[in-house]
GUKEGU-569953 format. One record per residue (C-alpha): residue in one letter; x, y, z. Coordinates in steps of 0.1 Angstrom, whole numbers, plus 5000, padded with zeros to 4 digits. Layout:
aXYZ/...
# end
This chain:
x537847724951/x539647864981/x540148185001/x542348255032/x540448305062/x542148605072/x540948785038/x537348635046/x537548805079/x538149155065/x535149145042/x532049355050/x529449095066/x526849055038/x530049045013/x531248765036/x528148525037/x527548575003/x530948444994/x530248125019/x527048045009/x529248034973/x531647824987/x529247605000/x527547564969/x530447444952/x530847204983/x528247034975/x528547024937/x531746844937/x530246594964/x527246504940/x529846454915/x531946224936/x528646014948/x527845984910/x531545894901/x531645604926/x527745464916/x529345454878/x532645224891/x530445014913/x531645134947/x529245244975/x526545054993/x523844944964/x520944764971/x519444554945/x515244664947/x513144314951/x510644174927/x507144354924/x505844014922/x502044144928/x502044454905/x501344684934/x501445054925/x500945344942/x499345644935/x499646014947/x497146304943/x498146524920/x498446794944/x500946574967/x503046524938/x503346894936/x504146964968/x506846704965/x508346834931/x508847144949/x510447034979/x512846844954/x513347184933/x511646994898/x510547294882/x510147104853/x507646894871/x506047164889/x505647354855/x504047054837/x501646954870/x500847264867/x499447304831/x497647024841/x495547194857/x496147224894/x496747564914/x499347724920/x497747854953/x497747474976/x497747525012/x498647355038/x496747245070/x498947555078/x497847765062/x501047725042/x501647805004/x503947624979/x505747964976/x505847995014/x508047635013/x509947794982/x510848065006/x511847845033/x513747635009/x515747954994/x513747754957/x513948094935/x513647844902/x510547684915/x509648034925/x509548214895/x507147894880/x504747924906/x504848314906/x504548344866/x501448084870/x499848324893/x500948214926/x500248514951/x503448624967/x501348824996/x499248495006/x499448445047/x499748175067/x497848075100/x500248315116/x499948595089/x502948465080/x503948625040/x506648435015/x508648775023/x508648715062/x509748365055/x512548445031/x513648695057/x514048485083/x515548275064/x517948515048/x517648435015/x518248734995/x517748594958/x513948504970/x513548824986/x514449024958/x512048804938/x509348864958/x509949224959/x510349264923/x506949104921/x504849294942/x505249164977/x504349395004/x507449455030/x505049655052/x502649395065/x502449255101/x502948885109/x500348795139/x503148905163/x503249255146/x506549205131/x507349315097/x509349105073/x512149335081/x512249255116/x513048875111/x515748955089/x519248925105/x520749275117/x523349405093/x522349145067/x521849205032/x518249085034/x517949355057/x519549625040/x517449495006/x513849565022/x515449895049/x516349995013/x512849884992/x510550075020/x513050365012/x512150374977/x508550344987/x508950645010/x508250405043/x510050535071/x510350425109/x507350655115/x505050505089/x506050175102/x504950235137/x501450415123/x500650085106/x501549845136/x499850105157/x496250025136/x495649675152/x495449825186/x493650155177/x490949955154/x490649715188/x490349995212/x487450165189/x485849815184/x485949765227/x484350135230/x481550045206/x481349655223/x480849855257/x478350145243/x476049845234/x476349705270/x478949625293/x478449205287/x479549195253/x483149285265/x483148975289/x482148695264/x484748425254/x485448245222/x485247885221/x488347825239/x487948065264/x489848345252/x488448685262/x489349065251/x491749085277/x493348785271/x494348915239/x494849285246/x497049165273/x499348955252/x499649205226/x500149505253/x497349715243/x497449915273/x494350135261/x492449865259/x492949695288/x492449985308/x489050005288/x488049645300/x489449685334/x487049945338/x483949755328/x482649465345/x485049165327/x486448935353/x489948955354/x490548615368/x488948505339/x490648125328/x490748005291/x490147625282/x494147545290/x493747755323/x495748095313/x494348385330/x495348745317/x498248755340/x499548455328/x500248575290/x501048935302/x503748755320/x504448515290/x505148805267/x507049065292/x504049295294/x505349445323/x502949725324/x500149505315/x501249295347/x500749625367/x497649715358/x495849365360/x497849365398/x496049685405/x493049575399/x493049245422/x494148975393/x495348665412/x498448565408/x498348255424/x495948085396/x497447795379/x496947705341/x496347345331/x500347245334/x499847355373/x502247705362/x501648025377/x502048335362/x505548375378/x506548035367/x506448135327/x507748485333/x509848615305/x512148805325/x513848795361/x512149125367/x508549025358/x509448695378/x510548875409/x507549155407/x505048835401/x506648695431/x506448965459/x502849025446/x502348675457/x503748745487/x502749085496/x498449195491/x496649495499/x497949845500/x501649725505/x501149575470/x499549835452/x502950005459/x505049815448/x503649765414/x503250095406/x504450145367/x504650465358/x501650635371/x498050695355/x498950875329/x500950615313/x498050375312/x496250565282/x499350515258/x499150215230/x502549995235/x503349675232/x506849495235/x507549305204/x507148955207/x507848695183/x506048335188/x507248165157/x510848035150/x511348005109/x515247865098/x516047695064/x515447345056/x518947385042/x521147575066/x524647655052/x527047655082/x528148015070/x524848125080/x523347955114/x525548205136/x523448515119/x519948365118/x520348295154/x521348655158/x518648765143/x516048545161/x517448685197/x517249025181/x514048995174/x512948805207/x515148945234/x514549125266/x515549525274/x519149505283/x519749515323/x519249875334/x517249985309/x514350165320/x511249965309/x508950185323/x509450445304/x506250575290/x507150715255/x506050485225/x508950535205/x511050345230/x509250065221/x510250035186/x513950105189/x514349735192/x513349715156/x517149855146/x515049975117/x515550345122/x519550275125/x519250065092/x517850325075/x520350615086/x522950385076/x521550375040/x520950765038/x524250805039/x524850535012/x525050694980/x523350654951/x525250654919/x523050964902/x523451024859/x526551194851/x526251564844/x526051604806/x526451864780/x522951754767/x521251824804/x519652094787/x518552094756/x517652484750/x521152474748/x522352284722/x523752454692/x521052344670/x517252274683/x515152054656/x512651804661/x515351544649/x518051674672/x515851664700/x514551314698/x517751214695/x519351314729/x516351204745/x516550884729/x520150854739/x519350944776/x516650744782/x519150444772/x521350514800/x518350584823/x518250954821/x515051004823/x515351374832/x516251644808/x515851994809/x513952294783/x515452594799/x513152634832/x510952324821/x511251954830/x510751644802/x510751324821/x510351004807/x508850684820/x511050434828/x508650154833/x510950024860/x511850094896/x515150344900/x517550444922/x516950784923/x514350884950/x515950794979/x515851035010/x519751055002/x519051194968/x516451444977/x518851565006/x521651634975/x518951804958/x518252024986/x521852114996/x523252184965/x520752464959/x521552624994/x525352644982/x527552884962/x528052854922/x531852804936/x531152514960/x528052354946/x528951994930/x526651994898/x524051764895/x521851594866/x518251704862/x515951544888/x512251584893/x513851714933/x515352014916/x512352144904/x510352064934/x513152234954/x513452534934/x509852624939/x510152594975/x513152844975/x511053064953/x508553034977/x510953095008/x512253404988/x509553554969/x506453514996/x504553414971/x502653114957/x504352854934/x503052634908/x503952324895/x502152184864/x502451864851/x501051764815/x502051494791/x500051174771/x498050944796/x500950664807/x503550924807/x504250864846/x502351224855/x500951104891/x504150924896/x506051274891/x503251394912/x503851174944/x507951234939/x507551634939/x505251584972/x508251334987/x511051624982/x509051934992/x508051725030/x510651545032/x513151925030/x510052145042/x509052075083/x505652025093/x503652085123/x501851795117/x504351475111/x501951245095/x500651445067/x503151255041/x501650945052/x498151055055/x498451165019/x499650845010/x496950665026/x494250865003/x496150814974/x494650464972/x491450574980/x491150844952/x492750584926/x489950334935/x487250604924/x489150784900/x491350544882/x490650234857/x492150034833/x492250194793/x494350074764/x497150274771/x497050244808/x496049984836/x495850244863/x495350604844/x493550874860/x489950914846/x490151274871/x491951604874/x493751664902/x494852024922/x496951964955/x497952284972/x500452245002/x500252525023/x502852625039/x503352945062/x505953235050/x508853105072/x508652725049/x506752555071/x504152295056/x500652355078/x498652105057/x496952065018/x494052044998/x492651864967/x490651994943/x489151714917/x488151814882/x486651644850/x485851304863/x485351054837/x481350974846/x480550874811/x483250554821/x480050454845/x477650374820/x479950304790/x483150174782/x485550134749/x486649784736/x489249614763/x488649924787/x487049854820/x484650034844/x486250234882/x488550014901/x486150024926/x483549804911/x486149484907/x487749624941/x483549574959/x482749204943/x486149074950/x487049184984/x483349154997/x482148845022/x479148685011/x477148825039/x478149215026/x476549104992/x473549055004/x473549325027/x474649544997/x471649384972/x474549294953/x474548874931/x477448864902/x479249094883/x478048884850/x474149044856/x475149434856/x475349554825/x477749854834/x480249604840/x479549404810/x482549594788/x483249524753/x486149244755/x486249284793/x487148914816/x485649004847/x487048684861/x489948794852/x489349124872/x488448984901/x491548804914/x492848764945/x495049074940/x491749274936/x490849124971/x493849234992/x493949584971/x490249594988/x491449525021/x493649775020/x491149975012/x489149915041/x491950025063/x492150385041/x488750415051/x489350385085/x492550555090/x490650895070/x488050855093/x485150785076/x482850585101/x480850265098/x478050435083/x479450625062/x481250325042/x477450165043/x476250425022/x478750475005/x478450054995/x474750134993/x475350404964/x477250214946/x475449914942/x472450174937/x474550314910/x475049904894/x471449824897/x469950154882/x471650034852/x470049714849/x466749894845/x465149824815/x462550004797/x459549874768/x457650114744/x453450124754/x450750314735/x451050464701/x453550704708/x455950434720/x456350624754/x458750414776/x458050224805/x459649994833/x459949684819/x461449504853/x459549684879/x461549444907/x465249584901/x463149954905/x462249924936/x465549764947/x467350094931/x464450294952/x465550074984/x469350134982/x468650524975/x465850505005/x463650704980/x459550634971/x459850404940/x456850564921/x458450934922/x462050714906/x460050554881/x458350894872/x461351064873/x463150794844/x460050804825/x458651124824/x459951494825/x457151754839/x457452174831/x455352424848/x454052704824/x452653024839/x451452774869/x449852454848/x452452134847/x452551934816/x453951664819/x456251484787/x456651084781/x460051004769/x460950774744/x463150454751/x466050644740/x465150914766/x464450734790/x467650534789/x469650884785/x467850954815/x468650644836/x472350644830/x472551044835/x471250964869/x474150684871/x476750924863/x475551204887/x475250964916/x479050834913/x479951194907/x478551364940/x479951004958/x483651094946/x483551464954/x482051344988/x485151154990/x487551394983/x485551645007/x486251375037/x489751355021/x490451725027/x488851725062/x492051475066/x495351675054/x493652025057/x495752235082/x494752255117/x492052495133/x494452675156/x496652745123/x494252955104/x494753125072/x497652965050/x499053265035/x501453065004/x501152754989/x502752514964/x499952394941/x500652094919/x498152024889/x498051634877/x495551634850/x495451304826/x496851374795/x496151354756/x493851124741/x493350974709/x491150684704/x489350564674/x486350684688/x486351014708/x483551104729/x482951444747/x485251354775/x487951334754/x486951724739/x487051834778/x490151644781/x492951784751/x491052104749/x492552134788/x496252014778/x496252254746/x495252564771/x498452424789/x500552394754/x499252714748/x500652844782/x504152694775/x504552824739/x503753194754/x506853134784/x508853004762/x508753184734/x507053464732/x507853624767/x511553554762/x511453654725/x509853964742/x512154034771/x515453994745/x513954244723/x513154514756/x516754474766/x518454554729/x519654214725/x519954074690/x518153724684/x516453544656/x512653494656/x511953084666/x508952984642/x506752744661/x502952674653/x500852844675/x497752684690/x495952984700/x493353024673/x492452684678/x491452744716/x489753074713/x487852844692/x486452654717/x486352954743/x484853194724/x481553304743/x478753324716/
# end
């Protein structure tokens, strides 16, 4: 296989080093062939192994077998050392995983054993290193789009604060792969920086607690000498350095190799940092263990040269001179990115060394000469990334969209049945047209796979084409963006409210729909605020944790109602939102159907807490509550270390929303109140088998956790007292009561916690004070849908009677209003026949 160079030359770059790393390949296929074709004639160097004349043998841990099957890509050997028995989760004194050395290695084959064997592909290294990082750095695109496709997250920081985007070489197709995968996820340069911006914002409100509880705790070390500032000056964290500054820590202060502050501000070009500790006296003449001062490991001639003249100069002279950008500048959060780790291929095809190197002084280099670095704006900092010029490139890469059909709308087919109906759709959803119109209504189908369709790109279409003339507008296939774009027109237009309802079986895709119609309406509408999108992406996890479990037909369906209102003000703008919850699913607390679990929350608690946190939390096992104990339910098996990293994640919802220490405590608190008050068990005493507490002990633990008087919880479970014209009576219950009792107090507990949640969710994304009154809004409705199961409960009554009130709604629009309106202006139709659902809900409505 051969190409001519000049032809290689004019080929895009990721086209190019695909088409070497292919050449390569076949390189070294015909070379193995050749070694194997001379060993067969007797040619080459052979050396004749010598006598095992003791019987010696050798052997290896299992475990260093596997790691050396997968270093010598035996997936067959992997797989069967596997079923053997042994994890697929081995570390090494690294922190390393076998799928971290797969990534390195470019080993998809090995890969996708370890992976389908449960192999985490979001496991970190000593230096929070992912799989994905590695595989970026390495630019390895096949194990990058394996990772992807199997849940890897491409927004989490390495212990530099790099995401696995920034390793990967500029212009690569690694790098347009994840640019485009945060895309899809609605992750944009702005989001980015919010998350990288967490470390330092969670460190500067951890220093301000450290120095409300004295101004020592800010000064202690750990065990090699490494102090706050030491790391708040590495990282740049110029909050928080101006924080300790102000205290009482010693800025001379030396850890156990002798670096001083100074010396890793210098190290890692914080040249503001350098500035600051200057001002406030930090020596610069301090040696480390290797006899280096801080000028000596500068990182660039400017830091050198301002390191040096502060060595020279003291005293007011010097203060001058080191001046960065006045005081104001000093309260920002920056930090230059910095990348301590160097990650290349074990394996290095020649067609590839020239870009990785690229990309490791991309992501390592110094501001170019002239640049201003003391420029105070944040943004500044992350243009290094290139990330923001990625993704502009890839807006204006289009996405191949359905073709426009004749069946795009199905009111207008020349004959509408059942059967013809099912058909188109069924034809449609083979060519991945999920979307098909009902005259003004929307059917979309779930795909159960990740498409192309939701790119900014594709929601800017959306938006322009409705802004043009029926003579210059190019046509375009129904899209979940068209109808969020034609209510905000209506809105624009009308000034008036819009409404958006979305109904359909539970595992339809309904809050998936949802989250797309909230991505077109802010990503076309501006905002005052620029963070509400991602704000109401933080709280989405939050409110599926509470409000979402696992049921036959769905692993994440929502056990809730949801109502979230954007308000916007009459000239389009989008001032903020609300969420209204309805018909939570609190009978799922106490009881759940066969193969159905409890709240995510309850796996999301015992798998993500530390030891310590149980016991502060009263909490043992999941195997002793009964609320968990479901009918067919593996709670190993839901409690994984995916649970644990969905729970970090949680954590940092919490604290991005706001919600303080405290609060999370009690919120902790209720919950395992809520576990415990199950467990309570009651015995029949007397002769009219009145119920008592039969484990008094897990009473007064509930009691505890509420911080209420044990005897008035115990009455309360076992007895009900009436006042009559001024005399109490007080009533035993039963053991059937008294259980009723016990998990009615369950349910109400978890139901006043989740609208306590939504209430700090809405002190979040509601509009600003200064804004006022919203006068129209955009209000989506996200109920789950019908349910059928072989054994209904009253939920499920609350639940269908809601979605026939809706099916009610859209037989009146469409038919009977436009059955109505033909007939008022003269023109001729035929009646439709359709069964009406209305006597069945005034059924249920009617007010005896």
């Amino acid at each position: 296989m051969e190409i001519d160079q000049a032809l290689l030359d004019s080929l895009p770059l990721p086209q190019r080093l695909k088409l070497c790393k292919q050449l390569r390949h076949e390189q070294v296929r015909r070379y193995n062939e050749r070694q194997k074709e001379e060993a067969q004639r007797g040619g080459g160097v052979q050396r004749k192994r010598k006598e095992n004349k003791k019987g010696t043998q050798v052997n290896f841990h299992g475990s260093a077998r596997l790691w050396d099957a997968t270093a010598r890509f035996d997936d067959r050997e992997v797989m069967e050392l596997l079923q053997d028995g042994f994890p697929p989760n081995l570390t090494n004194a690294k922190g390393g995983t076998l799928l971290h050395q797969c990534a390195q290695d470019d080993n998809v084959s090995v890969a996708e054993v370890l992976i389908a064997r449960g192999a985490s592909v979001n496991a970190r290294d000593v230096d929070l290193w992912t799989p994905l990082h590695i595989a970026a750095a390495c630019d390895n695109p096949d194990m990058v789009q394996l990772l992807l496709q199997n849940g890897a997250d491409a927004a989490v920081l390495d212990i530099d604060g790099n995401f696995p985007s920034d390793h990967a070489p500029e212009g690569s197709e690694v790098a347009l792969m994840l640019a485009r995968h945060l895309d899809r996820l609605g992750i944009d340069s702005n989001k980015l920086k919010q998350i990288r911006l967490q470390a330092p914002r969670r460190m500067a409100s951890d220093v301000k607690e450290l120095l409300a509880q004295g101004q020592g705790q800010v000064g202690l070390a750990s065990n090699d000498g490494v102090t706050l500032l030491h790391i708040a000056s590495a990282n740049g964290y110029r909050e928080v350095v101006k924080l300790l500054l102000d205290s009482t820590v010693d800025v001379n202060a030396q850890d156990s190799d002798g670096w001083t502050a100074l010396h890793v501000a210098a190290k890692y070009c914080q040249i503001k940092i350098i500035g600051m500790l200057l001002k406030k006296k930090a020596n610069p003449h301090l040696v480390n263990n290797d006899n280096q001062k801080p000028s000596d490991i500068g990182g660039t001639e400017k830091i050198v040269d301002m390191l040096k003249r502060a060595e020279q100069d003291s005293g007011s002279k010097m203060e001058v001179e080191i001046q960065i950008g006045g005081e104001d500048a000093d309260s920002e959060i920056t930090f230059l990115r910095v990348n301590s780790r160097t990650m290349t291929p074990r394996h290095v095809p020649l067609s590839k060394q020239e870009e990785l190197q690229e990309g490791q002084r991309r992501v390592a280099k110094s501001p170019a000469p002239g640049q201003d670095e003391d420029e105070d704006e944040e943004e500044d900092v992350y243009e290094n990334l290139n990330l923001a010029r990625i993704q502009e490139e890839l807006i204006d890469e289009k996405v191949r969209l359905p073709p426009v059909s004749s069946t795009d709308d199905l009111a207008s087919l020349p004959e509408v049945t059942e059967r013809s109906i099912l058909t188109h759709l069924q034809d449609r959803y083979r060519g991945n047209q999920i979307y098909t119109y009902v005259g003004d209504i929307l059917i979309a189908l779930n795909p159960f796979k990740e498409l192309p369709y939701f790119t900014r790109w594709v929601s800017k279409q959306y938006h322009k084409g409705s802004d043009q003339t029926p003579h210059d507008q190019t046509p375009l296939s129904p899209h979940v963006f068209a109808v969020a774009d034609r209510a905000y027109k209506a809105l624009l237009r009308e000034n008036a409210s819009q409404c958006c309802i979305i109904s359909g079986e539970s595992g339809a895709g309904k809050t998936e729909t949802c989250k797309f119609l909230i991505q077109h309406l802010l990503n076309v509408a501006e905002s005052d605020e620029r963070d509400l999108n991602y704000k109401i992406q933080q709280v989405n996890p939050l409110l599926e944790s509470f409000g979402n479990a696992q049921t036959v037909m769905n692993d994440n369906s929502s056990r809730f109602g949801k109502f979230l209102e954007l308000k916007f003000s009459y000239d389009g703008i989008v001032q903020g939102a609300k969420i209204t919850e309805y018909l939570l699913e609190k009978s799922r607390v106490v009881s759940q159907g066969v193969k159905e679990r409890n709240f995510h929350i309850f796996y999301l608690v015992f798998a993500g807490l530390s030891p310590d946190e149980y016991r502060k939390y009263g909490l043992e096992s999941p195997h002793k509550h009964r609320y968990l104990r479901g009918v067919d339910t593996d709670l190993d098996r839901c409690i994984s270390q995916e649970t644990a990293e969905r729970f970090a994640q949680l954590r940092e919802c919490f604290k991005y929303i706001g919600f303080t220490k405290a609060d999370v405590d009690h919120l902790f608190f209720t919950l395992s109140a809520v576990l415990h008050l199950g467990d309570i068990q009651f015995e029949p005493v007397g002769n009219n088998e009145a119920a008592k507490i039969s484990n008094p002990d897990t009473l007064r633990k509930v009691a505890a956790l509420l911080q209420v008087p044990a005897g008035d919880l115990s009455s309360a479970l076992v007895s009900e007292i009436t006042i009559t014209r001024g005399e109490q009576i007080k009533r035993e219950r039963n053991l059937t009561q008294a259980g009723d009792c016990r998990d009615a107090l369950a349910k109400a507990l978890y139901g006043r916690l989740f609208s306590w949640i939504v209430n700090g969710v809405n002190q979040l994304i509601q509009p600003p004070e200064e804004v006022g009154f919203s006068p129209v809004q955009i209000g989506i409705l996200d109920i789950f849908g019908f349910e059928n199961f072989p054994r209904n409960s009253f939920e499920q009554i609350c639940i269908n009677l809601a979605n026939e009130q809706l099916h009610q709604y859209f037989n009146e629009y469409i038919f009977e209003r436009e059955q109505q309106d033909c007939a008022a202006e003269g023109i001729a139709m035929t009646d439709i026949a359709f069964i009406s659902n209305k006597p069945t809900v005034d059924l249920f409505l009617a007010v005896s």
